[in-house]
DONUKOL-875322 format. One record per residue (C-alpha): x, y, z; residue number from 1. Coordinates in pm, 1 decimal, always signed. Layout:
! DONUKOL-875322
((X, Y, Z), NUM)
...
! end
This chain:
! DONUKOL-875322
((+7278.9, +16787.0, +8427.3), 1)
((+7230.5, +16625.7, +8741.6), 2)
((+6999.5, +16321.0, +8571.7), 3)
((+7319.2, +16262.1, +8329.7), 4)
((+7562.4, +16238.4, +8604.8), 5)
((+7342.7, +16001.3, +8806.3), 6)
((+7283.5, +15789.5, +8447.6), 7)
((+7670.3, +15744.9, +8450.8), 8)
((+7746.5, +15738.7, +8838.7), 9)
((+7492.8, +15466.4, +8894.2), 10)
((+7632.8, +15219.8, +8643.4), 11)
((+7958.9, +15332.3, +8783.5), 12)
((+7870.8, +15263.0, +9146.5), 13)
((+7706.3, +14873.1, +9042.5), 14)
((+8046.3, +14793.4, +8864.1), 15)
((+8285.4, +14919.5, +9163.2), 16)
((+8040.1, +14744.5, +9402.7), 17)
((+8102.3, +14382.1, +9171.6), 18)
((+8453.9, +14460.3, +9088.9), 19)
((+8594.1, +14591.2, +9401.9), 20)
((+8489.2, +14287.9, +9630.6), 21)
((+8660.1, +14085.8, +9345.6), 22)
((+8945.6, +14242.1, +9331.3), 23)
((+9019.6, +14197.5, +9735.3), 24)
((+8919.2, +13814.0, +9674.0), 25)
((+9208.6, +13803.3, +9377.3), 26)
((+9471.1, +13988.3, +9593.0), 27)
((+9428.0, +13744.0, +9928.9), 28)
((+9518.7, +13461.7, +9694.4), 29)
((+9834.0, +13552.3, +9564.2), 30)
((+10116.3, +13417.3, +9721.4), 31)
((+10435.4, +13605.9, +9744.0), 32)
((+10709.1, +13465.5, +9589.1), 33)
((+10846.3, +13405.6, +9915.5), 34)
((+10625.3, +13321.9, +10203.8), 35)
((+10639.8, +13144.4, +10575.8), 36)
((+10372.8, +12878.2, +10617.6), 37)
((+10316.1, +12957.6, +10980.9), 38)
((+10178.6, +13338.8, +10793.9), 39)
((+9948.0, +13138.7, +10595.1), 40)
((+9580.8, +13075.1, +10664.5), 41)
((+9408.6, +13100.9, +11005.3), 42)
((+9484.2, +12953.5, +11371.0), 43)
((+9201.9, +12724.3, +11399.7), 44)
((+9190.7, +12598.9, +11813.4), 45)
((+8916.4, +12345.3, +11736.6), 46)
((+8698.1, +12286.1, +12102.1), 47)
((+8935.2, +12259.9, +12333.7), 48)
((+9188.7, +12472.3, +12586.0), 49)
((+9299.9, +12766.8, +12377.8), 50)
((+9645.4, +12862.7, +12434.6), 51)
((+9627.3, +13209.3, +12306.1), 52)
((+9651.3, +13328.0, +11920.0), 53)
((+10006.5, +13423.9, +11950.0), 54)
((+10110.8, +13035.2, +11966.9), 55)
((+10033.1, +13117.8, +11564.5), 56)
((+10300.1, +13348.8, +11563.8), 57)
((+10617.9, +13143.8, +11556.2), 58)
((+10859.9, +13331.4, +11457.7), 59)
((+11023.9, +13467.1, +11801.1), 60)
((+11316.3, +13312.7, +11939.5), 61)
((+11131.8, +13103.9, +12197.2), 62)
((+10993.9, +12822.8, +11989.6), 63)
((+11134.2, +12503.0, +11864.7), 64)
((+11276.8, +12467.9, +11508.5), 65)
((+11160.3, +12216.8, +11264.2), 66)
((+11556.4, +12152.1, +11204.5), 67)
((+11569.5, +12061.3, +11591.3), 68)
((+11307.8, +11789.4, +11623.7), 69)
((+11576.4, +11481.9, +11500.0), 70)
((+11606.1, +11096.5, +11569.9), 71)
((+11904.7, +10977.9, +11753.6), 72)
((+12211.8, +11194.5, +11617.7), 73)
((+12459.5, +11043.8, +11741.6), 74)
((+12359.3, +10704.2, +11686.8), 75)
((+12522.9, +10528.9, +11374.2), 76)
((+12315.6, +10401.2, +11118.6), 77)
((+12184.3, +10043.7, +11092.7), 78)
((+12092.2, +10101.4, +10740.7), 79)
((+12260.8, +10305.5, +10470.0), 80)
((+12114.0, +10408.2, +10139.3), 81)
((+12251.9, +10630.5, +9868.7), 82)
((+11983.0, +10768.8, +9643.2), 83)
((+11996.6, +10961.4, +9373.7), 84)
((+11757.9, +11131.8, +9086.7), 85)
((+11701.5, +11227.0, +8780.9), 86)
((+11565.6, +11396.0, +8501.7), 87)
((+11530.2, +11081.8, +8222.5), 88)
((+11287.8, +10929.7, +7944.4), 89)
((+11138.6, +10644.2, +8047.1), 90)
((+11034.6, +10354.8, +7810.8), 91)
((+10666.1, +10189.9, +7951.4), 92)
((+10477.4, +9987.8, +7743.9), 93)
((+10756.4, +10017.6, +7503.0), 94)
((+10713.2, +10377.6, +7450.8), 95)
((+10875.5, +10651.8, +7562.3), 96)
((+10743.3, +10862.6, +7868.4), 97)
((+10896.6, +11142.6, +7987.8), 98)
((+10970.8, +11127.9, +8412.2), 99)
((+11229.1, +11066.6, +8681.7), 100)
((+11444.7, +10804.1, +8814.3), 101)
((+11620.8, +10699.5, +9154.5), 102)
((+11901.7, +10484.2, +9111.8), 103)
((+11848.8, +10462.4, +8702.8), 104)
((+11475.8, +10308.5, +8731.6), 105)
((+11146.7, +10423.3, +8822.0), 106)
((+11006.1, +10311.1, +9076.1), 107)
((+11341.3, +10325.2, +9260.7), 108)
((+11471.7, +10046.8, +9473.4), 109)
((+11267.9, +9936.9, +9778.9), 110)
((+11485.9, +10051.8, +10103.2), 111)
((+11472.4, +9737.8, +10325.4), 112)
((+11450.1, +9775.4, +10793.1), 113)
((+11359.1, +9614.8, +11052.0), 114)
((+11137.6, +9754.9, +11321.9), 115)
((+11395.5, +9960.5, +11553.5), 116)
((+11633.0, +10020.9, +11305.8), 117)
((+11816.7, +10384.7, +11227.6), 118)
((+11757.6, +10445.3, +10863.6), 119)
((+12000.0, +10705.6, +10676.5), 120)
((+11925.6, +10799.2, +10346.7), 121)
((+12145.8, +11045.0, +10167.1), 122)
((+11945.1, +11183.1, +9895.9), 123)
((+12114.5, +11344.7, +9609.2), 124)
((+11958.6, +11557.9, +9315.5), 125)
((+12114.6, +11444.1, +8987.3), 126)
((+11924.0, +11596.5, +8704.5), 127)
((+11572.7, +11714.4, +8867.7), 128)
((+11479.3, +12098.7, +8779.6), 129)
((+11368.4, +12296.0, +9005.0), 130)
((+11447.9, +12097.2, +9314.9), 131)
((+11322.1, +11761.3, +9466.2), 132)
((+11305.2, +11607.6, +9823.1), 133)
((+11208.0, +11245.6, +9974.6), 134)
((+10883.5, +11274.5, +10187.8), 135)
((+10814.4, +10897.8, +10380.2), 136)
((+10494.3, +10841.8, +10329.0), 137)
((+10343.6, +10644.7, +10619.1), 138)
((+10645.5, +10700.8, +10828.0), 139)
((+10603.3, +10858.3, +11149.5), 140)
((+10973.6, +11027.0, +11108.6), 141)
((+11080.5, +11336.4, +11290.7), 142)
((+10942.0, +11675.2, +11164.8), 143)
((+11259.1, +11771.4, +11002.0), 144)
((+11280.9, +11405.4, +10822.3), 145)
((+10936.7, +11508.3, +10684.7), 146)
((+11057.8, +11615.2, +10336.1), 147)
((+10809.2, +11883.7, +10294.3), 148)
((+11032.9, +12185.1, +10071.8), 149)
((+10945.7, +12490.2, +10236.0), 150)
((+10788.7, +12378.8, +10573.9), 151)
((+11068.9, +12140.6, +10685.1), 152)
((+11359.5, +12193.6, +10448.0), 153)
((+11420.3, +12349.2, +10097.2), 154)
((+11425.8, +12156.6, +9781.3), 155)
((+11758.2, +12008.5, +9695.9), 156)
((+11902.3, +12176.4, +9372.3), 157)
((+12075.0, +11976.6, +9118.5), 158)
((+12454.7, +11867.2, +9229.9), 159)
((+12318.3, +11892.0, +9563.1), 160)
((+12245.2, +11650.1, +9848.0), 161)
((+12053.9, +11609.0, +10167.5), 162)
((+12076.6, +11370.0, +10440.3), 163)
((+11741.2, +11168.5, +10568.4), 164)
((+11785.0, +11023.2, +10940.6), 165)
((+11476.8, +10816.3, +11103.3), 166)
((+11421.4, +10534.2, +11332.3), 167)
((+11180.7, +10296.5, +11157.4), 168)
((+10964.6, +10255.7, +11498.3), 169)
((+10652.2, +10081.0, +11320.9), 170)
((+10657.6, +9731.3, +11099.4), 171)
((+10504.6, +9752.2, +10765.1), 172)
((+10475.6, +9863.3, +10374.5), 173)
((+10521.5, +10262.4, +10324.9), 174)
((+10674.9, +10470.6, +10007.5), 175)
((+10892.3, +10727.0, +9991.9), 176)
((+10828.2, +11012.7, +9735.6), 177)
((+10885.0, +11385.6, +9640.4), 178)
((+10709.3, +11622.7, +9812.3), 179)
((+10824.1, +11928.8, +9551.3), 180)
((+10586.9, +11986.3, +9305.4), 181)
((+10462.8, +11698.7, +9354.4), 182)
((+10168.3, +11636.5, +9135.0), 183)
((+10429.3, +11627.1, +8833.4), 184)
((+10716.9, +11489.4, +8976.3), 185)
((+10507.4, +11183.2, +9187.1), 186)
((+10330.2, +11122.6, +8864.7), 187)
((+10658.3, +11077.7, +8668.2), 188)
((+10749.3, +10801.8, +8889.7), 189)
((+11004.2, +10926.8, +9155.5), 190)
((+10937.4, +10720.1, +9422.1), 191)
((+10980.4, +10356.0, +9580.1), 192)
((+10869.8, +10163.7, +9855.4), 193)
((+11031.1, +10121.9, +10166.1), 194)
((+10936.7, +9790.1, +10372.3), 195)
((+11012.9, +9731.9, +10783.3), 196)
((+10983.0, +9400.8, +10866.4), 197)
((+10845.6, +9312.6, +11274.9), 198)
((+11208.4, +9366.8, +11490.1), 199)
((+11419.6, +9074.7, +11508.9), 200)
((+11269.9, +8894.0, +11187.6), 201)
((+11568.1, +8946.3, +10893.2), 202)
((+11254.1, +8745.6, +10670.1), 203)
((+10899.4, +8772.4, +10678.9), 204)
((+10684.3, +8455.1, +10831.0), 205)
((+10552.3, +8349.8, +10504.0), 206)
((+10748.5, +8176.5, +10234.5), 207)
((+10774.6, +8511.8, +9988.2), 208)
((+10768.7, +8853.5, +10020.0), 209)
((+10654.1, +9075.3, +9693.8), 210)
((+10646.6, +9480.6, +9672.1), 211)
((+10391.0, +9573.1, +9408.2), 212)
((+10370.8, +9911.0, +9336.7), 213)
((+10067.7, +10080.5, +9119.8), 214)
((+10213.9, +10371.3, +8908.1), 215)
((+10034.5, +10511.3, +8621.5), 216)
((+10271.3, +10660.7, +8380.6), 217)
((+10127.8, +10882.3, +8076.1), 218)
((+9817.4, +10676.8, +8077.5), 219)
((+10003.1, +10319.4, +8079.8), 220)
((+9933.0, +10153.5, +8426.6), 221)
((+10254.2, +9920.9, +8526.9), 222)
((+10290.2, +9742.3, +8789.4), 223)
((+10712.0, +9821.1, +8979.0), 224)
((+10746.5, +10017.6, +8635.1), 225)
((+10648.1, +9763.3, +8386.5), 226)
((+10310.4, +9714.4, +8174.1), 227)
((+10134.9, +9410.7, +8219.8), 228)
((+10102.1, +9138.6, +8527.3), 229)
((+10369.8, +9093.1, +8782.0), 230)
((+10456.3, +8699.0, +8815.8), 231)
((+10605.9, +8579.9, +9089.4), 232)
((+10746.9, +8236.9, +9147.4), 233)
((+10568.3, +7992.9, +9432.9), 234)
((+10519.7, +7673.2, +9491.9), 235)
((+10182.7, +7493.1, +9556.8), 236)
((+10119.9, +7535.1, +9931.0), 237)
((+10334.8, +7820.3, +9960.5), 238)
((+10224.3, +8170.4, +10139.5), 239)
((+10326.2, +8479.7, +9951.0), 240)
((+10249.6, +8835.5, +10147.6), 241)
((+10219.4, +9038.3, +9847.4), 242)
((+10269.3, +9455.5, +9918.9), 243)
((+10025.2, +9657.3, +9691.5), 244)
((+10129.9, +10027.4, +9748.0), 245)
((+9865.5, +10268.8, +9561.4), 246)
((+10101.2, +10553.5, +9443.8), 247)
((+9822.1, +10673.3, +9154.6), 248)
((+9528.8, +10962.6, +9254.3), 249)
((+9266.7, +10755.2, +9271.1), 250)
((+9125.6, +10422.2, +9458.1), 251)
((+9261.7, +10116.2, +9376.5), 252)
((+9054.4, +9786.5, +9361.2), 253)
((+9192.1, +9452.4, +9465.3), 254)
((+9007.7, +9106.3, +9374.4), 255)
((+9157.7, +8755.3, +9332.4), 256)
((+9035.2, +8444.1, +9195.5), 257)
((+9032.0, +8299.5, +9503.3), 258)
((+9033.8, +8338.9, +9909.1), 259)
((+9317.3, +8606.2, +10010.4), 260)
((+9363.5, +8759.1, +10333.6), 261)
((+9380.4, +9155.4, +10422.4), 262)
((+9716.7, +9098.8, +10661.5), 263)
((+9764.9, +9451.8, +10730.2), 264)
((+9695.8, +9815.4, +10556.8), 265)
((+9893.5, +10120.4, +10578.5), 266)
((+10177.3, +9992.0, +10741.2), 267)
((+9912.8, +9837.5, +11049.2), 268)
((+9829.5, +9451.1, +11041.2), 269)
((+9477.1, +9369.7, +11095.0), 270)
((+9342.8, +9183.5, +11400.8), 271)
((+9207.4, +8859.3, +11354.2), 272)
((+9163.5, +8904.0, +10959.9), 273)
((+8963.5, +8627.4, +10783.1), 274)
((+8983.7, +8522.3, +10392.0), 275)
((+8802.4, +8728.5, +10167.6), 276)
((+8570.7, +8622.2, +9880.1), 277)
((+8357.5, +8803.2, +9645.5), 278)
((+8456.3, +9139.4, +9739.3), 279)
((+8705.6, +9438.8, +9622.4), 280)
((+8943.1, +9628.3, +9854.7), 281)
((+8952.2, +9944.9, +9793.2), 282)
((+9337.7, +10106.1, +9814.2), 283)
((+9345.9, +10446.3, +9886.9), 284)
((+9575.9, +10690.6, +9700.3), 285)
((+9893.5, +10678.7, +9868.8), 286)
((+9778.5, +10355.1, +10057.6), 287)
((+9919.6, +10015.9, +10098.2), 288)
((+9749.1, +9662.4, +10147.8), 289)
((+9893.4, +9384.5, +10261.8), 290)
((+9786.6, +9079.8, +10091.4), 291)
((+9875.3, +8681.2, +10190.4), 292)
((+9818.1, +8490.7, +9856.4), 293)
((+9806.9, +8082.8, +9914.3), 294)
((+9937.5, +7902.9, +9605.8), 295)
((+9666.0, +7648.3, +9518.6), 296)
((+9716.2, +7292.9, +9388.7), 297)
((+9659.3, +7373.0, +9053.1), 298)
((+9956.2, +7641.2, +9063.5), 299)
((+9906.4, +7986.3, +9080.7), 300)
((+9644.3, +8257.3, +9202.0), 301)
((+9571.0, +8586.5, +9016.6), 302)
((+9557.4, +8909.5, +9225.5), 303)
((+9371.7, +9195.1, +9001.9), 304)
((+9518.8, +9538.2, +9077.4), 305)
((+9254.0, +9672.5, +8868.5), 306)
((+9111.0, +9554.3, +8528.5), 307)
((+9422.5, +9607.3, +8354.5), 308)
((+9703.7, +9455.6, +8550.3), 309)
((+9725.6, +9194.2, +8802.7), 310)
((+9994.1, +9000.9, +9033.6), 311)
((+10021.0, +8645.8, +8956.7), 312)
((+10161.7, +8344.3, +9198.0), 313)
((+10242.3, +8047.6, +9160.9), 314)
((+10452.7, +7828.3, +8861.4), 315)
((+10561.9, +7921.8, +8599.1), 316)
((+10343.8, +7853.8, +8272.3), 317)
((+10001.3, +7828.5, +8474.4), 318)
((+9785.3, +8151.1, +8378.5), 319)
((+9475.3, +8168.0, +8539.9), 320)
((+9228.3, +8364.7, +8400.7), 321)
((+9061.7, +8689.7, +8479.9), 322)
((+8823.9, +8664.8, +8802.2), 323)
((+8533.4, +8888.5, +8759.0), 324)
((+8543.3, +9189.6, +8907.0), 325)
((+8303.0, +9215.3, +9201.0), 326)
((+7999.7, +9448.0, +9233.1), 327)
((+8072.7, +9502.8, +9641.8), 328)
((+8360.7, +9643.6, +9832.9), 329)
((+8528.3, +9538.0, +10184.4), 330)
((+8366.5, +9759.8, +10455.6), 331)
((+8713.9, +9791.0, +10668.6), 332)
((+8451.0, +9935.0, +10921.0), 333)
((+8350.1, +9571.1, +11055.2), 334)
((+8650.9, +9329.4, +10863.3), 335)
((+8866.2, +9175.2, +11088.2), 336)
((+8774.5, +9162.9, +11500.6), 337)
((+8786.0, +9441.7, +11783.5), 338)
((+9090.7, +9420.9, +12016.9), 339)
((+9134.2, +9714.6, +12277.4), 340)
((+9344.7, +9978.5, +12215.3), 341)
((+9539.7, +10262.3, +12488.5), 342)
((+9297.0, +10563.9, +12451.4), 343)
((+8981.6, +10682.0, +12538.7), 344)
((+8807.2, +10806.0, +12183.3), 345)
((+8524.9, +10918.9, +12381.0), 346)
((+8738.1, +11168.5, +12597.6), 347)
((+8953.1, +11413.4, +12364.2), 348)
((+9125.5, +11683.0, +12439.4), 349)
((+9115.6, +11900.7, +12137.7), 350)
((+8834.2, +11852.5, +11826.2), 351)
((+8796.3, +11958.4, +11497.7), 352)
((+8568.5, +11979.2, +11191.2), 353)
((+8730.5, +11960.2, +10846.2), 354)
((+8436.9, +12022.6, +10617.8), 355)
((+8524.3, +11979.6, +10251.2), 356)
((+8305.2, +12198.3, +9954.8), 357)
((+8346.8, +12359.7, +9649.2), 358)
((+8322.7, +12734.7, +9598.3), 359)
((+8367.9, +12982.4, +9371.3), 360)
((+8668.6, +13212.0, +9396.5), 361)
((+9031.8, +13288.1, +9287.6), 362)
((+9323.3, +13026.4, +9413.2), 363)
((+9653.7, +13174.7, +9279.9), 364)
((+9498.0, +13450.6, +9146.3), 365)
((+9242.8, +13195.1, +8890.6), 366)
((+8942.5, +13248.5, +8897.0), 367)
((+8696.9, +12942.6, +8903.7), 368)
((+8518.5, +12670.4, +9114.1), 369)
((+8778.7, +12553.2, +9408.4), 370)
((+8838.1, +12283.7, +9649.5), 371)
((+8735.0, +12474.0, +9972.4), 372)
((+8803.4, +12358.5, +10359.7), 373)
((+8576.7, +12533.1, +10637.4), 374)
((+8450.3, +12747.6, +10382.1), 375)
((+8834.0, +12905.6, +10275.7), 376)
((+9031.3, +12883.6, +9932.7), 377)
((+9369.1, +12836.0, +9949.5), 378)
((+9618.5, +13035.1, +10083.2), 379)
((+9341.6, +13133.5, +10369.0), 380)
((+9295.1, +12792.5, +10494.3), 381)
((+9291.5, +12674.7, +10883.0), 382)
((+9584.6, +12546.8, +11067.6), 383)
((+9515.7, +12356.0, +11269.2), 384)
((+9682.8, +12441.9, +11627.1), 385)
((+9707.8, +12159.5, +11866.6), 386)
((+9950.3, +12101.1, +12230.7), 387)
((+10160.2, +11777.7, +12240.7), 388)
((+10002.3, +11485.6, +12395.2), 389)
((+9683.4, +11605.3, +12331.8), 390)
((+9454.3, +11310.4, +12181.0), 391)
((+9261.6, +11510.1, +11912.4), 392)
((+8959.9, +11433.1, +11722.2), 393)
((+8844.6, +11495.1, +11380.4), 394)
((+8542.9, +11490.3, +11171.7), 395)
((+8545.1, +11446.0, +10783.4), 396)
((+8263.0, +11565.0, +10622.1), 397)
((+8301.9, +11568.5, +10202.7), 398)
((+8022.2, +11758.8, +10065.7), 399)
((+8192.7, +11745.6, +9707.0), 400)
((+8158.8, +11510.3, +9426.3), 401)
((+8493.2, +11403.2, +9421.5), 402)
((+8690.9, +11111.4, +9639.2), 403)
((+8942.0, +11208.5, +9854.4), 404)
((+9218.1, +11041.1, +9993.2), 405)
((+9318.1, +11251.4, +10349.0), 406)
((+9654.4, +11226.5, +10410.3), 407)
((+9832.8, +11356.6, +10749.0), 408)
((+10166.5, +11376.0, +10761.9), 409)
((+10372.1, +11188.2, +11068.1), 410)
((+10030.3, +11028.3, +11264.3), 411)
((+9802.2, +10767.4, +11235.5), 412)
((+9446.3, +10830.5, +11259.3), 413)
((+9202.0, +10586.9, +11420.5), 414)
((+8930.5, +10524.7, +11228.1), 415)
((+8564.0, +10521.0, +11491.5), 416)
((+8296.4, +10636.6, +11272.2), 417)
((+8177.8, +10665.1, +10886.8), 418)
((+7866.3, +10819.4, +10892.3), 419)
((+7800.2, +10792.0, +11233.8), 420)
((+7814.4, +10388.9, +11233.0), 421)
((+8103.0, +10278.4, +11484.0), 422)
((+8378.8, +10079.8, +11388.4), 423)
((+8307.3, +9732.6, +11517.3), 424)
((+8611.7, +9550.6, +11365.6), 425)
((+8975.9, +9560.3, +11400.1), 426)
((+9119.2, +9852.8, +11497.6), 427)
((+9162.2, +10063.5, +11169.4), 428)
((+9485.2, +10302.3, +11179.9), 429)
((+9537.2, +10455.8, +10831.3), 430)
((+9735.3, +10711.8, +10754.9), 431)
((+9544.2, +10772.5, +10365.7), 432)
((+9141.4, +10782.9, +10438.3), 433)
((+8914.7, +10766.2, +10157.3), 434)
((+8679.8, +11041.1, +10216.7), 435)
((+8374.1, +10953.4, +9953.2), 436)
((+8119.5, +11210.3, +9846.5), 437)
((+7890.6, +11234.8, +10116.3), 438)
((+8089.9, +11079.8, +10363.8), 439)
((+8176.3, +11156.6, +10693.1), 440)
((+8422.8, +11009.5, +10927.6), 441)
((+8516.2, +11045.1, +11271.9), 442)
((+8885.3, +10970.4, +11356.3), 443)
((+9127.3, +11012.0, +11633.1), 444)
((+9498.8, +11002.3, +11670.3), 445)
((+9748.6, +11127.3, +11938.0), 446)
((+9925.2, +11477.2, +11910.1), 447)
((+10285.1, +11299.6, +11998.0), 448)
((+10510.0, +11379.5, +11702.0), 449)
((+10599.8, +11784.2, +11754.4), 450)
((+10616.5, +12005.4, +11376.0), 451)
((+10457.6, +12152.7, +11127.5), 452)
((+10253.5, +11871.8, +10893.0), 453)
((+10108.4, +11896.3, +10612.3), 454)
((+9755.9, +11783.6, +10639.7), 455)
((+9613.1, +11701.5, +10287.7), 456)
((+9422.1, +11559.4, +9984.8), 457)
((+9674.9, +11301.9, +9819.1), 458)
((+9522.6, +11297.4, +9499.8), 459)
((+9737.5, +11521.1, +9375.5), 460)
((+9581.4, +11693.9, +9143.0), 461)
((+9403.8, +11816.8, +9434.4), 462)
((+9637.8, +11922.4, +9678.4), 463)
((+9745.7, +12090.7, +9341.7), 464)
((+9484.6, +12323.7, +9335.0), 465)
((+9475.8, +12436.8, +9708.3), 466)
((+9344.9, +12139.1, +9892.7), 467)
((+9629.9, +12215.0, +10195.4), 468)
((+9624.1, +12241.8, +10530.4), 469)
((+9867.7, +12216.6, +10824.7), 470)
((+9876.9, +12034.9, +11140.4), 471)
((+10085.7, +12266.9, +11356.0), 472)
((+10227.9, +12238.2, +11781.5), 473)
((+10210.5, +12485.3, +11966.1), 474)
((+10597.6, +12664.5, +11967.9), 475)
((+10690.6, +12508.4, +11665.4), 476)
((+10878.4, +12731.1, +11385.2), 477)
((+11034.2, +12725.3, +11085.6), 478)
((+11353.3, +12876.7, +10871.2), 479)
((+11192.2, +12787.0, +10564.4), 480)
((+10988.1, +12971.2, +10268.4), 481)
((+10759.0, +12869.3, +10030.6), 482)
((+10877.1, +13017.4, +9663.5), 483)
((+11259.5, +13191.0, +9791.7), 484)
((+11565.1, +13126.9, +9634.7), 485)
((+11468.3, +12718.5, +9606.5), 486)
((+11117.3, +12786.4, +9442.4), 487)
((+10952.8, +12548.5, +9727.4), 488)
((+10653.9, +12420.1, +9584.7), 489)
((+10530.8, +12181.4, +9835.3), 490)
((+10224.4, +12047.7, +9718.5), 491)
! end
């Protein structure tokens, strides 16, 4: 009797000792269907002062809302946009594509500053289900301008509208795009480019001024919408700045048939940049470059964005071939030359590793092979936990196989190391690092802009499938939910 019970209690004990370990794993990552950020994940306090656990814990009346932290209230707007989107078919390539609109088209229209200028943007939800929002990317806006649904406001339901306030403090190309559910409403094309031009200049230096924006829709590559090249009229001897903004999830390569220059990328112009021959630059997803395009004599330059599609200047009628595509990329590490900057990268304040793998384990209660950060699956991932004014450093390391393009909301990072080889050229502030497997990078930026951030992989597919984290100040709370009554989806 006692040699049957132990053949069936054995077998019995092995399973429970598998299956009860798995079943813990599946319940930690379910999310409720109504959740605070601050209660997700871990307080990570990186090397630095630690100013106790309970700064984690925002939600006592002492902290400062994400609805508080504002630009200028009572200041009147210097520029007014009304947006609005919707739920339409699209014809690209002429075929028709499900997506979404602003303002009837896809990409919507490009919102036009100048540095020091109060932007308003009221943002209304025609036709979108389920709720949409306008995040800025590349914009250093306030927290609650941040347009993350269910971290600094809730989706806007259809008929209703939502009003976007934010001084444009920093000259350059950025996009604005939903940040609700965003890996299927980016990809169906609602978004648009918003350009700040240096403070008291109406009109760029050069002659021309072109916003080219990469958008894959349903496998047809466009560029501002439509299939095919993107002409734009010069004269010989003319200088066109020509505004790539990446808004696909992977790297986009730039090579011309001639000399162009790398003015600026991510919304920061380059020190001393030099012509470029022979080589691709690599666009980050989410990322802008800044190219100036001289019209030759013999009437136009080609710009490839890609194999597929490129931007062509010059006359009318000329069509200059296909360059080949280069076999070597731009190392931004060393382009351009070094120019002193106000901190002291050597001296931080606060440090932290962000260590990307892959790992087995349930994400939304699926089982399979996750993105991982630190070692966690999503929903027990680390936030982050940093003071203001704190200069804070951070160290990549991607030990997947995949790209990925970091993105942190409201900062630039400083670019000092890849691999441990120093940046000796311009300064290099991005806002949407390409993290390649087996790189590491060492970056810096300044804890000045108070919230909660979203801190994450912009190819979207990614952040999709858990690759989140948040940035967040100490004191800092939030009203908002993830899931609740406006199904916030945030990724």
């Amino acid at each position: 009797m006692a040699e049957a019970r132990l053949r069936w209690l054995l077998p019995l004990g092995l399973s429970l000792a598998v299956l009860v370990p798995l079943g813990v794993l599946w319940q930690r990552s379910l999310i409720p269907g109504s959740l605070s950020v601050l209660d997700m994940g871990v307080p990570d306090f990186g090397t630095g002062t630690v100013f106790g656990a309970s700064a984690h814990d925002h939600h006592g009346e002492a902290g400062t809302s994400v609805t508080d932290l504002v630009d200028a209230p009572n200041r009147p707007a210097d520029v007014t946009v009304d947006l609005r989107a919707d739920a339409a078919q699209l014809e690209i390539a002429g075929r028709p594509v499900q997506g979404f609109t602003v303002n009837g088209t896809s990409p919507g229209p490009t919102i036009r500053a100048q540095q020091g200028q109060l932007v308003e943007v009221r943002f209304t939800n025609g036709s979108v289900p389920g709720g949409a929002t306008l995040h800025w990317h590349g914009v250093d806006v306030p927290n609650a301008m941040d347009g993350v649904a269910g971290v600094t406001q809730d989706a806007v339901d259809v008929g209703h509208s939502f009003t976007y306030r934010f001084v444009a403090s920093r000259a350059g190309t950025y996009w604005y795009h939903s940040h609700q559910v965003s890996h299927r409403q980016v990809i169906g094309g609602l978004l648009g480019a918003l350009v700040v031009s240096p403070a008291g200049d109406a009109t760029p230096s050069e002659t021309g001024d072109v916003v080219a924006i990469a958008h894959t829709y349903a496998g047809f590559r466009t560029i501002n919408g439509q299939a095919g090249d993107l002409r734009v009229a010069a004269a010989p001897g003319d200088r066109v700045r020509v505004r790539v903004v990446n808004t696909d999830n992977a790297t986009l390569p730039l090579w011309a048939d001639q000399p162009v220059t790398l003015a600026a990328l991510d919304g920061s112009e380059v020190n001393r940049p030099t012509p470029l021959t022979g080589v691709m630059v690599g666009v980050a997803a989410g990322g802008r470059a800044d190219l100036l395009v001289d019209v030759p004599a013999a009437g136009a330059a080609r710009v490839q964005l890609s194999k597929s599609t490129a931007v062509i200047v010059g006359a009318d009628g000329v069509e200059p071939p296909p360059p080949s595509q280069p076999s070597s990329w731009l190392d931004l590490l060393s382009y351009g030359s070094p120019l002193a900057t106000t901190l002291d990268p050597t001296r931080p304040d606060r440090s932290f590793s962000y260590r990307m793998t892959q790992q087995p384990g349930f994400v939304r209660g699926r089982p399979g092979v996750w993105w991982a950060i630190n070692g966690q699956l999503y929903p027990q991932l680390p936030m982050f936990m940093v003071r203001q004014g704190e200069l804070v450093a951070v160290h990549f390391d991607n030990q997947t196989t995949e790209t990925h393009p970091m993105h942190l909301h409201g900062h630039h990072l400083l670019v000092l190391a890849r691999n441990h080889q120093p940046a000796s050229g311009s300064p290099w502030w991005t806002d949407s690092l390409d993290v390649l497997p087996g790189e590491n990078y060492d970056v810096v930026f300044w804890a000045t802009n108070p919230g909660l951030w979203m801190d994450h992989c912009h190819n979207l597919d990614h952040a999709k499938d858990g690759m989140i984290t948040h940035l967040a100040y100490e004191g800092v709370t939030t009203p908002f939910r993830l899931g609740g009554d406006h199904l916030n989806e945030p990724e």
